[in-house]
N, C-alpha and C positions, 0 to 999 in steps of 0.2 A: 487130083487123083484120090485124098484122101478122104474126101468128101461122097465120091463116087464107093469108097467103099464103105463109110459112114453109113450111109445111106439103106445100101444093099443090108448090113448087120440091123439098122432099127426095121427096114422092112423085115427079114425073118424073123423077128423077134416079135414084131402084129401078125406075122401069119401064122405065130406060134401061139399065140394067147389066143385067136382067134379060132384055130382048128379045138382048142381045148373047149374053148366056150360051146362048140357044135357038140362037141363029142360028149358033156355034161348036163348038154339041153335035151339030148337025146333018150337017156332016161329019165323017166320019169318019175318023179319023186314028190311025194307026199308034200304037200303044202305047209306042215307045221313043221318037218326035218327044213325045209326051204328056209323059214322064218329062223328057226333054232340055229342054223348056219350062220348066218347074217347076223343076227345079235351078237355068237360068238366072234365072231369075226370084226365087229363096231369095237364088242368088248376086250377086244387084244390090241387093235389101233389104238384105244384108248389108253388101254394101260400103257405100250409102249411112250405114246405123250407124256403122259404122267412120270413116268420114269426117267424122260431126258428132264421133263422140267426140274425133277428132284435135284438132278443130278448141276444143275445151273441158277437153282436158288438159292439167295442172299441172303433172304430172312427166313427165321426162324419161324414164325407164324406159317408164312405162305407155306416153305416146309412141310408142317406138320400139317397142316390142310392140305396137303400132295399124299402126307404117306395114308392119312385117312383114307381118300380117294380111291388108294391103291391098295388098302386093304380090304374097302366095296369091291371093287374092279376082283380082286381075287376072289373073294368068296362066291360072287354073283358068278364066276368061273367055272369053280366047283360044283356050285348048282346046276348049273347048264352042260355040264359034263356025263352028272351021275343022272339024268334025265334019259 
């Protein structure tokens, strides 16, 4: 029985992502806002990565090679924000 409701919860939950998807296809939108979306959107995944690794590294190098990363990761942010 828990499986049958398991089930039924991840199906509304694709019927849910999927009505959004129709409903964001449906306007139309400018091919460089489309691309600018997407970048920031890589650009936030990323940082997020970057931020568990910081948070789970041992050495000091790799570290500081993380917070580098993450302080590209922001700026290229801010760029793409005030755009």
């Amino acid at each position: 029985m828990a499986r049958g409701w398991e089930s039924k919860g991840v199906e509304s939950q694709i019927e849910a992502v999927e009505s959004r998807r129709t409903a964001s296809q449906r306007v139309a939108r400018p091919e460089e806002q489309v691309r600018l979306e997407r970048e920031r959107e890589s650009l936030r995944l990323s940082r997020k990565r970057v931020l568990h690794d910081i948070e789970t590294a041992t050495h000091a190098r790799y570290r500081e090679q993380l917070e580098a990363a993450l302080r590209y990761l922001d700026s290229r942010l801010q760029e793409l924000s005030s755009e």
